[in-house]
C-alpha positions as a Markdown table, in Angstrom:
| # | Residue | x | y | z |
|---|---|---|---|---|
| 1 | Unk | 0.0 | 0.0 | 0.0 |
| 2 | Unk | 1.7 | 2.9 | -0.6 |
| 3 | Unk | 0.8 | 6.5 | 1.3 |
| 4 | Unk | 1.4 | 9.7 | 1.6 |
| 5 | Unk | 4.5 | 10.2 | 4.2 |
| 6 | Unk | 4.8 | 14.1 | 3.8 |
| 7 | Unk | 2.2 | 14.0 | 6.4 |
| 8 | Unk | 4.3 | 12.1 | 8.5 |
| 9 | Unk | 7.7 | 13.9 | 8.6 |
| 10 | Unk | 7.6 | 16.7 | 10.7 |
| 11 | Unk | 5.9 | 14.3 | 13.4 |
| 12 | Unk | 7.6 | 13.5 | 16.5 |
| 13 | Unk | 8.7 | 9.1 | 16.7 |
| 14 | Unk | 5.7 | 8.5 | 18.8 |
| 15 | Unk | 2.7 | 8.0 | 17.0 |
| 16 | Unk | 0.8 | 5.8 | 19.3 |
| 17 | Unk | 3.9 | 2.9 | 19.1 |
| 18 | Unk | 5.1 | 2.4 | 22.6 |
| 19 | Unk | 8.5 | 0.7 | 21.6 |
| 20 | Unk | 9.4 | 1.3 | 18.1 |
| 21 | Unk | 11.9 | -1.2 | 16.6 |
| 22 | Unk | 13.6 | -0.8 | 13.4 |
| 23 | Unk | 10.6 | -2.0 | 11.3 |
| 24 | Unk | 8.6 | 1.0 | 12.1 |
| 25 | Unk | 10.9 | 2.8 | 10.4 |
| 26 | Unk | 11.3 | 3.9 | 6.4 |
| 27 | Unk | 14.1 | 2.1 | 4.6 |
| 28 | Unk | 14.6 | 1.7 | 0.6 |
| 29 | Unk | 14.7 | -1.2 | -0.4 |
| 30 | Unk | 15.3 | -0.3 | -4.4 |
| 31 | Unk | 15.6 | 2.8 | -7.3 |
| 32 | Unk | 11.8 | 3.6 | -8.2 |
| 33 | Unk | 13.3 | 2.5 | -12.1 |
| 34 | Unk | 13.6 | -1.4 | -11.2 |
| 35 | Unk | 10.4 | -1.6 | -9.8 |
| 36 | Unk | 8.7 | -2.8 | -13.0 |
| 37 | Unk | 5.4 | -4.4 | -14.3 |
| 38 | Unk | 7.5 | -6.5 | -16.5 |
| 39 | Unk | 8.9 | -8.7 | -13.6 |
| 40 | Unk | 9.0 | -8.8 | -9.6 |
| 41 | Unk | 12.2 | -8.3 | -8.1 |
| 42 | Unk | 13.8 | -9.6 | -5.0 |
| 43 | Unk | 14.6 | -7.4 | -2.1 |
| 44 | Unk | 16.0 | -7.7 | 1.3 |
| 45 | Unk | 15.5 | -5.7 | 4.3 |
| 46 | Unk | 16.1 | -6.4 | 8.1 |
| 47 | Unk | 16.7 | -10.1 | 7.1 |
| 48 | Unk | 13.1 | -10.1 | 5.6 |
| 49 | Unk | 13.2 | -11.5 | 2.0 |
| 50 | Unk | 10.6 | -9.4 | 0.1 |
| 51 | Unk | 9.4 | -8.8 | -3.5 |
| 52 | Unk | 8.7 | -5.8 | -5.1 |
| 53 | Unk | 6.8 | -5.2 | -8.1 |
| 54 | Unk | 4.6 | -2.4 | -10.0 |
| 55 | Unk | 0.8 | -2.5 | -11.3 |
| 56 | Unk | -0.9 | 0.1 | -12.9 |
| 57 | Unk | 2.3 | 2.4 | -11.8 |
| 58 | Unk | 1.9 | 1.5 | -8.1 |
| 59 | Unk | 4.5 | 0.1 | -6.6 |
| 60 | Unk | 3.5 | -2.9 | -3.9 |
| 61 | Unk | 5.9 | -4.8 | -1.4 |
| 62 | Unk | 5.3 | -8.4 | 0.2 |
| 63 | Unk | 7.0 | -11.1 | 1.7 |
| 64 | Unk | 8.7 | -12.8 | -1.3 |
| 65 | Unk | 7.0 | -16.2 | 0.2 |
| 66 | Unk | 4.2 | -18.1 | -1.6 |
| 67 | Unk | 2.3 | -19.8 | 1.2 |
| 68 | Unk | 1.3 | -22.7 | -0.8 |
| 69 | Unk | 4.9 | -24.4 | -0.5 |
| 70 | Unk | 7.5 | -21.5 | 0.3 |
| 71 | Unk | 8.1 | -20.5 | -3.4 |
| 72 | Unk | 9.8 | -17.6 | -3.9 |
| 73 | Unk | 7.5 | -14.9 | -5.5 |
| 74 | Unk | 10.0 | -13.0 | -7.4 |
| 75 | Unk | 10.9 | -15.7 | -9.9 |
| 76 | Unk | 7.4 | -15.4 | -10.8 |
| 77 | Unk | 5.7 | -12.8 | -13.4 |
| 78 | Unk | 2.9 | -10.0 | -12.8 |
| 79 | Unk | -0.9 | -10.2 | -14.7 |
| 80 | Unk | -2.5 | -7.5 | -16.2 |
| 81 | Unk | -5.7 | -7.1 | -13.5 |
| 82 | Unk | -2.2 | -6.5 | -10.7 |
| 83 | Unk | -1.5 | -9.5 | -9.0 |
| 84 | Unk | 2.1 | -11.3 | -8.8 |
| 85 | Unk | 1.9 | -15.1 | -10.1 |
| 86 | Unk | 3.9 | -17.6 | -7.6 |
| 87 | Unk | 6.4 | -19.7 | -10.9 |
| 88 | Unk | 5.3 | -23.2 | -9.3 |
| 89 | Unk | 1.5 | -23.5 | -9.1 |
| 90 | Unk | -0.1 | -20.2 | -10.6 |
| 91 | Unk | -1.4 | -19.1 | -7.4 |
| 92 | Unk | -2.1 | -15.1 | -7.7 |
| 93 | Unk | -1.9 | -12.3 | -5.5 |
| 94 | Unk | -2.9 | -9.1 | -5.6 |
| 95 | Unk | -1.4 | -6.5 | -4.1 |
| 96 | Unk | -2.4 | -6.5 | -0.8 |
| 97 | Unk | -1.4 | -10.0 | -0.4 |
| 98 | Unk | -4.7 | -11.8 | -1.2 |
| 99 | Unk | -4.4 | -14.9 | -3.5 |
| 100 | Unk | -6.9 | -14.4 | -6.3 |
| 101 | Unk | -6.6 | -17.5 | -8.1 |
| 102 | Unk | -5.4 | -21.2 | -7.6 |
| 103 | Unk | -5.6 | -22.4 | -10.6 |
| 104 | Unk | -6.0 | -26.2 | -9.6 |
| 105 | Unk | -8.9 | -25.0 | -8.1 |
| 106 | Unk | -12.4 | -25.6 | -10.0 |
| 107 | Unk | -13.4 | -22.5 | -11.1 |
| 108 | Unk | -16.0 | -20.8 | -8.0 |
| 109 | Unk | -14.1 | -22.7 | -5.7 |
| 110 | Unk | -13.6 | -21.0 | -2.6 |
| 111 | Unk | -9.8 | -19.8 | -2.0 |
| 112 | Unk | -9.0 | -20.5 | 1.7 |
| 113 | Unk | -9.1 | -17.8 | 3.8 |
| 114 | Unk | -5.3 | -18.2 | 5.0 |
| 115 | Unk | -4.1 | -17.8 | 1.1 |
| 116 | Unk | -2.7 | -14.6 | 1.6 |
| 117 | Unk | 0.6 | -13.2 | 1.5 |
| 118 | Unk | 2.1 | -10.0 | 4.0 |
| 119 | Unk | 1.8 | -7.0 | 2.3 |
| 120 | Unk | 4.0 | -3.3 | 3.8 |
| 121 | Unk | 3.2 | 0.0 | 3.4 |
| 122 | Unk | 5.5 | 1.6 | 0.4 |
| 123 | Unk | 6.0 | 5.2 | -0.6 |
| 124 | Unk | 8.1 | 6.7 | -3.4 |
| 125 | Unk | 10.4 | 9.5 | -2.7 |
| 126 | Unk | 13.7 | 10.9 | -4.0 |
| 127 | Unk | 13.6 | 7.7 | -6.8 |
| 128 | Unk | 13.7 | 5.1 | -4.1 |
| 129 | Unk | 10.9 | 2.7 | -3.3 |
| 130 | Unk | 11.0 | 3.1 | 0.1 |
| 131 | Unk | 8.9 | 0.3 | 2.9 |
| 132 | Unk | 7.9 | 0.2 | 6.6 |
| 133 | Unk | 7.6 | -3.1 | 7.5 |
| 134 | Unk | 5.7 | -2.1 | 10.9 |
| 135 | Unk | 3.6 | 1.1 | 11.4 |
| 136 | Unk | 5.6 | 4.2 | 10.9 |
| 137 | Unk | 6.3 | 6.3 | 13.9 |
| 138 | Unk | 8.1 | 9.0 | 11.6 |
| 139 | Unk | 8.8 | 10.0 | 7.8 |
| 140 | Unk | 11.3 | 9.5 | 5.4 |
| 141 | Unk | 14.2 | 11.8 | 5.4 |
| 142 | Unk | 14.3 | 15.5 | 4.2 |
| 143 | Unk | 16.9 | 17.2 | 2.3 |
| 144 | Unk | 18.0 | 19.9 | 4.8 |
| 145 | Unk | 16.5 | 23.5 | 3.9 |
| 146 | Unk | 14.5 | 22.0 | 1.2 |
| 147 | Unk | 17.6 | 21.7 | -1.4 |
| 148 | Unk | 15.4 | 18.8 | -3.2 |
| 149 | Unk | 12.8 | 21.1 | -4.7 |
| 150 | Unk | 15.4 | 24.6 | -4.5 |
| 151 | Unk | 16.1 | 25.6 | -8.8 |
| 152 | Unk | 19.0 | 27.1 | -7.6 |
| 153 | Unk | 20.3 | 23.7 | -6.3 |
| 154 | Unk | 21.2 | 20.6 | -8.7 |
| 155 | Unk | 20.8 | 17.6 | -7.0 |
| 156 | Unk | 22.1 | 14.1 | -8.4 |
| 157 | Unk | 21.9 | 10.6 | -7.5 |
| 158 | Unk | 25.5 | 9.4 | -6.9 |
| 159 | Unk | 25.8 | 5.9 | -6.0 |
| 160 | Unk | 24.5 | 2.8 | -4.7 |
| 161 | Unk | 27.1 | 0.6 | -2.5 |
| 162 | Unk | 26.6 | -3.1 | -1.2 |
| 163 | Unk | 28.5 | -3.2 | 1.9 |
| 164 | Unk | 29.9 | -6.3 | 3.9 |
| 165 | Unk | 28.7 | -3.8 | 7.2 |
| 166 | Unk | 26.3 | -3.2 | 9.5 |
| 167 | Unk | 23.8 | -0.3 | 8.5 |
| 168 | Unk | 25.3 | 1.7 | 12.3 |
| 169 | Unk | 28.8 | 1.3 | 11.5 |
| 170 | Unk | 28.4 | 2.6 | 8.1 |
| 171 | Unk | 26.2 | 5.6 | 9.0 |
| 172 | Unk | 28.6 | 6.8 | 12.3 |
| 173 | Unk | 31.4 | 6.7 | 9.7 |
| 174 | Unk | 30.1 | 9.1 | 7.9 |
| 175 | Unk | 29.5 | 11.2 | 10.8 |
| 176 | Unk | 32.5 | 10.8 | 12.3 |
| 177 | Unk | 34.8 | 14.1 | 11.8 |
| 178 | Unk | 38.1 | 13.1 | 13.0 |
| 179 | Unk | 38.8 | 10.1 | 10.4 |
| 180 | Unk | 39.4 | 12.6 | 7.9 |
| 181 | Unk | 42.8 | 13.6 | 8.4 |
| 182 | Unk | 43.9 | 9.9 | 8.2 |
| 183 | Unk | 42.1 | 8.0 | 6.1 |
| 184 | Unk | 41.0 | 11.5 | 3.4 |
| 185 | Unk | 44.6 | 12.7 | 3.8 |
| 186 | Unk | 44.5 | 15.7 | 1.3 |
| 187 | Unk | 40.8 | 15.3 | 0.4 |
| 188 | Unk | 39.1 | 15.8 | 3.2 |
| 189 | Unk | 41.5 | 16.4 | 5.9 |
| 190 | Unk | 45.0 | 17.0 | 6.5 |
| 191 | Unk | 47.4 | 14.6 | 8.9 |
| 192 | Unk | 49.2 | 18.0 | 9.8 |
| 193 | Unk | 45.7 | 19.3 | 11.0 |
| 194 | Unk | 44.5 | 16.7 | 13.8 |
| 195 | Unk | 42.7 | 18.0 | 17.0 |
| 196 | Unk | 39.2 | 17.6 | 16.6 |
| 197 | Unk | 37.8 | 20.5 | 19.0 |
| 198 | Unk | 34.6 | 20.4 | 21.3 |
| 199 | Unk | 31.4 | 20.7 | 19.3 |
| 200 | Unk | 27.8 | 20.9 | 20.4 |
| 201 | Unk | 25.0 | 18.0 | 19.6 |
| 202 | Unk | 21.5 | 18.9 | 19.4 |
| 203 | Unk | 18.3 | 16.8 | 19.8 |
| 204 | Unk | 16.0 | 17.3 | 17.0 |
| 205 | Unk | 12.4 | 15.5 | 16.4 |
| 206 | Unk | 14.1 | 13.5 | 13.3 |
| 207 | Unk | 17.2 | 12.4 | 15.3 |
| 208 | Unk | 19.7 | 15.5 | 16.2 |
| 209 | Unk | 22.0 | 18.4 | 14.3 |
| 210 | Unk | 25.9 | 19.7 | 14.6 |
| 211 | Unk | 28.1 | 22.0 | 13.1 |
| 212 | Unk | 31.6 | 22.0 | 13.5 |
| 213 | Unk | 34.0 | 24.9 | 11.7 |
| 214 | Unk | 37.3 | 25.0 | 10.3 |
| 215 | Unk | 39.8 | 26.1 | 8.0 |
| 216 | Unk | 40.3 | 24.1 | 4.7 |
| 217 | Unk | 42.9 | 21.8 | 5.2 |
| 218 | Unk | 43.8 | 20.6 | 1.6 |
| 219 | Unk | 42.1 | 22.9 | -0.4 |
| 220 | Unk | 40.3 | 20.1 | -3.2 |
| 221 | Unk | 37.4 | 22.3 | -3.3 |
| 222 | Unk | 38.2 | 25.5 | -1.8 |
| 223 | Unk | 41.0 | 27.4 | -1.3 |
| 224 | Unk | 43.5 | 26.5 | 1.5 |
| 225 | Unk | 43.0 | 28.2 | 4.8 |
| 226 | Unk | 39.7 | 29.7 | 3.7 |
| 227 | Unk | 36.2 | 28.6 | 6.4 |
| 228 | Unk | 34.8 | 25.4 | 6.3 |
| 229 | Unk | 31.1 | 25.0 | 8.0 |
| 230 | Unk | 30.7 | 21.3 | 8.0 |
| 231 | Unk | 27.0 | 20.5 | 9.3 |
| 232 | Unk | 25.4 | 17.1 | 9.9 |
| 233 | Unk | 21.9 | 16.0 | 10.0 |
| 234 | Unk | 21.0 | 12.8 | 11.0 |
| 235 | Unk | 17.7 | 11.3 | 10.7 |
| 236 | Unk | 17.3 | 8.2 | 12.6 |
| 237 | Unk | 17.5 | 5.4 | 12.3 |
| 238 | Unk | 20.1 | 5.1 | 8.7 |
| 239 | Unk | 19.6 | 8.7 | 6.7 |
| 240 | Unk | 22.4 | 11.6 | 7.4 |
| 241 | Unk | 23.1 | 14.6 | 5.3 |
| 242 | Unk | 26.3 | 16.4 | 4.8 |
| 243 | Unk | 26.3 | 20.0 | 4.5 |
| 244 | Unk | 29.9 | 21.4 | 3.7 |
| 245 | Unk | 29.6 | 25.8 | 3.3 |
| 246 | Unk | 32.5 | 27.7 | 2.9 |
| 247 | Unk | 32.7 | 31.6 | 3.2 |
| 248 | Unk | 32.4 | 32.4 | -0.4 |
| 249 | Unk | 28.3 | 31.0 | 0.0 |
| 250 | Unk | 28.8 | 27.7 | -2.2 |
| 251 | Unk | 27.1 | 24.7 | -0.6 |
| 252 | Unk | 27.7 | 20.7 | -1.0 |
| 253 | Unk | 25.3 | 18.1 | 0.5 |
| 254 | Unk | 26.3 | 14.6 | 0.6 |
| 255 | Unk | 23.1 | 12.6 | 1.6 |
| 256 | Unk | 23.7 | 9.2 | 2.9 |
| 257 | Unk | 20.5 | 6.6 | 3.3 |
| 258 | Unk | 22.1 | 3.1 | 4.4 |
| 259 | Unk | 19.2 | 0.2 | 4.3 |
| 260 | Unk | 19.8 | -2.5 | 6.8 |
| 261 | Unk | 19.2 | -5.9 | 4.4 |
| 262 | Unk | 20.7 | -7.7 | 7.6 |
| 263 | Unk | 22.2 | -7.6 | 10.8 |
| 264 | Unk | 26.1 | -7.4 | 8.8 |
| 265 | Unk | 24.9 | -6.2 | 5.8 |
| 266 | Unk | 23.5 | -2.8 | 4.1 |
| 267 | Unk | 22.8 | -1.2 | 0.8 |
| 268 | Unk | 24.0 | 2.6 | 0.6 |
| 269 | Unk | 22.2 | 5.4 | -1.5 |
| 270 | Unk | 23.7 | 8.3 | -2.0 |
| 271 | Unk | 22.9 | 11.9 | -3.6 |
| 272 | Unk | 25.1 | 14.7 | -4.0 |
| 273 | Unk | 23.8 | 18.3 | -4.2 |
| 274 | Unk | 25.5 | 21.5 | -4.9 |
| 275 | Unk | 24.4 | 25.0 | -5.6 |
| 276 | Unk | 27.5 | 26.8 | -7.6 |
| 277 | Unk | 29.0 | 25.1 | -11.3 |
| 278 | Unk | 25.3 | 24.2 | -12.2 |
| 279 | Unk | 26.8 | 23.9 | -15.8 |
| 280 | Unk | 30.1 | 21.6 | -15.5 |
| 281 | Unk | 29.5 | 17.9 | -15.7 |
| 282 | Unk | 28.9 | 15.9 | -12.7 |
| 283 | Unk | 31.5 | 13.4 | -13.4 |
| 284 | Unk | 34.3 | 14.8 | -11.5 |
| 285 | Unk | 32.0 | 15.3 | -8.5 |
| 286 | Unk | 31.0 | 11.4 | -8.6 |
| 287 | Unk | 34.6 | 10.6 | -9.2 |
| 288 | Unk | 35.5 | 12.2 | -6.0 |
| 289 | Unk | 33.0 | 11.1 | -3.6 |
| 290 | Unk | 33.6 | 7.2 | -5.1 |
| 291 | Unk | 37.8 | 7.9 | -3.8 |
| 292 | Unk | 35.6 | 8.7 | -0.2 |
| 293 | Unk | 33.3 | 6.3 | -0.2 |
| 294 | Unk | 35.6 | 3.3 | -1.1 |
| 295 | Unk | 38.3 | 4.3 | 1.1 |
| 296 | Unk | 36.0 | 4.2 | 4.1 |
| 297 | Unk | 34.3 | 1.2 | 2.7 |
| 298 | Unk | 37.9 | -1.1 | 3.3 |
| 299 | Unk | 37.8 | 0.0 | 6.9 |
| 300 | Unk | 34.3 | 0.2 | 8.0 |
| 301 | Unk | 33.8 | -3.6 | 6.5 |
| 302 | Unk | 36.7 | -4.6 | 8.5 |
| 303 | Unk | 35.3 | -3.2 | 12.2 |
| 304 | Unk | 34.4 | -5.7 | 14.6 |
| 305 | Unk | 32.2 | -6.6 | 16.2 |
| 306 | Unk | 30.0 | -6.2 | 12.9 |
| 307 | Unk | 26.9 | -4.9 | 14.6 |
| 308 | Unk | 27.0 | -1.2 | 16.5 |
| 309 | Unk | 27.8 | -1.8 | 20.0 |
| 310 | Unk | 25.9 | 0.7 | 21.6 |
| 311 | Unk | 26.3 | -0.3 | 25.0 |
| 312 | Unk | 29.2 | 2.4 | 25.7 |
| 313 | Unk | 31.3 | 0.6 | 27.9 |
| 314 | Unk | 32.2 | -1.8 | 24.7 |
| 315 | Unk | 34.3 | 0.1 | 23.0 |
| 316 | Unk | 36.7 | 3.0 | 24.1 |
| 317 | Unk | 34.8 | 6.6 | 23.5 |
| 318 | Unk | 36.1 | 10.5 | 23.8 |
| 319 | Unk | 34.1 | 12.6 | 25.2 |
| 320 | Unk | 35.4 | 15.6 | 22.3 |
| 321 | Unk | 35.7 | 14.1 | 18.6 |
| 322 | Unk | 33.1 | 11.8 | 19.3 |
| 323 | Unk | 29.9 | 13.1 | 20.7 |
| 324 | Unk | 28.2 | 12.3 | 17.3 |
| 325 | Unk | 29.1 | 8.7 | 17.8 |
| 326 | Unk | 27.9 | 8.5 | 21.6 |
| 327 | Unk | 24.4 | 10.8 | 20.7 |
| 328 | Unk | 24.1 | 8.0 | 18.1 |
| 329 | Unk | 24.8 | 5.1 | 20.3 |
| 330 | Unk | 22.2 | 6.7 | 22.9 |
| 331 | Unk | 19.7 | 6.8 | 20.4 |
| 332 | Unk | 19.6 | 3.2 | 18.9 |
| 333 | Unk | 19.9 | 2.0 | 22.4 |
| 334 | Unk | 16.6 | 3.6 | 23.1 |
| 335 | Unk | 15.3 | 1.6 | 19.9 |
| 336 | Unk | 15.7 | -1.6 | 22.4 |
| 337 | Unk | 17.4 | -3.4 | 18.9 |
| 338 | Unk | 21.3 | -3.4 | 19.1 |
| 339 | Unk | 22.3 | -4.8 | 22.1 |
């Protein structure tokens, strides 16, 4: 079923769910272009295993499970009237989950009333097909200050990254600030520029916000020595967006939405928007964030344990360079998921 979540995103994660968990939250699970009506496709999320497929333009998601004898739907094909059609015995499903049709059924025969499949709730946003696999308590991500529908902004998708990691680690990576002199030596950071200084975290009803200023350390894109406003906004559970300013009033925004197909496992989307050299080629800017990405990649797949530990005494924290990391840790523990 797919609904409206704009109505949803300014909401505080409550929403008459007492505990949420992880699966009342919005993950993607695919790009909006292979969701097709030509054939289902396989999907993974939260160790779920779930097909998606498109009828009469709507997308629909459901357990990729034929009840019948545990076929799996997406190596099936779709009808015209909607439904998805399980490869071993023809039995139909609409969209909700309903089976439709068994065809070695007389015709008029009544379909038992446990021939149904799970269906999720699915919305479409940013070109992602994105599912709740619980009720929502909260929307899907915004771009910070509206930057998705600003003309003056160009916004791009960038990449999308299978990693061997847990959807945490991969997200407080990409908040963490002071990695970047050693692993982005001369990208993103600078190994004669180390001390990461006291910054502020603040609670928002999405997740929470910082800022943290500098001067530009390697000068890639901006001159050496001019202001750097890095800002962060993270959007719990997996979404973060990446705001780098710098003095002269040109803005970059990395956005980051990990989906958690398992416990060790996670699918990364990414978007890059900037509002300056709307007329060069984007190539050079995907170029550059694949160097990032890849290099944090190698060590974020090699952490251990896989899975966040977000009891704090599991790992060794400071109380300066990472308050992101422990106001992160705080707030998946609250989930009641990761420990």
């Amino acid at each position: 079923m797919t609904i409206d979540t704009h109505t949803l995103v300014k909401s505080k994660p409550a929403l008459g769910v007492e505990s949420p968990t992880l699966e009342n939250y919005w993950h993607p699970v695919a790009e909006s272009a292979e969701v097709t009506e030509d054939r289902p496709l396989a999907a993974e999320l939260l160790g779920k295993r779930l097909v998606a497929y498109r009828a009469n333009g709507e997308a629909h998601v459901l357990d990729d499970l034929c009840v019948h004898r545990g076929t799996a739907l997406s190596l099936g094909w779709t009808t015209p009237e909607g439904c998805i059609v399980c490869p071993y015995h023809g039995w139909e499903y609409d969209g909700g989950g309903h089976c439709q049709k068994i065809p070695s059924l007389p015709p008029g025969a009544r379909i038992p009333s446990g021939a149904k499949v799970r269906s999720y709730q699915v919305a479409e946003r940013y070109g992602l097909v994105w599912v709740s696999l619980s009720e929502p308590v909260t929307g899907i991500t915004e771009w910070p200050s509206a930057e998705w529908e600003d003309p003056n902004v160009k916004i791009f998708y960038s990449h999308r990254y299978s990693w061997q990691a847990s959807a945490a680690r991969t997200v407080e990576n990409f908040m963490d600030l002071s990695h970047f002199p050693f692993l982005h030596d001369g990208m993103l950071g600078s190994r004669d520029r180390t001390i990461t200084n006291a910054y502020e975290v603040t609670q928002t009803d999405y997740g929470f916000y910082y800022d943290y200023i500098e001067l530009e350390p390697g000068g890639v894109h901006s001159p050496a020595d001019s202001e750097v406003h890095w800002e962060y906004f993270l959007w719990l559970p997996f979404s973060v967006h990446l705001r780098k300013g710098t003095s002269d009033g040109q803005s970059t925004v990395v956005s980051l939405v990990s989906s958690p197909t398992t416990d060790e496992t996670n699918e990364l989307f990414l978007f890059i928007s900037r509002n300056y050299d709307q007329e060069s080629d984007d190539q050079s800017y995907l170029d550059f964030t694949h160097v990032i990405m890849e290099a944090d990649r190698h060590v974020v797949e090699s952490q251990r344990p896989v899975p966040l530990p977000v009891e704090l005494t599991e790992e060794l924290h400071l109380r300066g360079p990472d308050a992101a990391a422990l106001a992160y840790r705080r707030s998946l523990a609250a989930l009641g998921v990761f420990s």
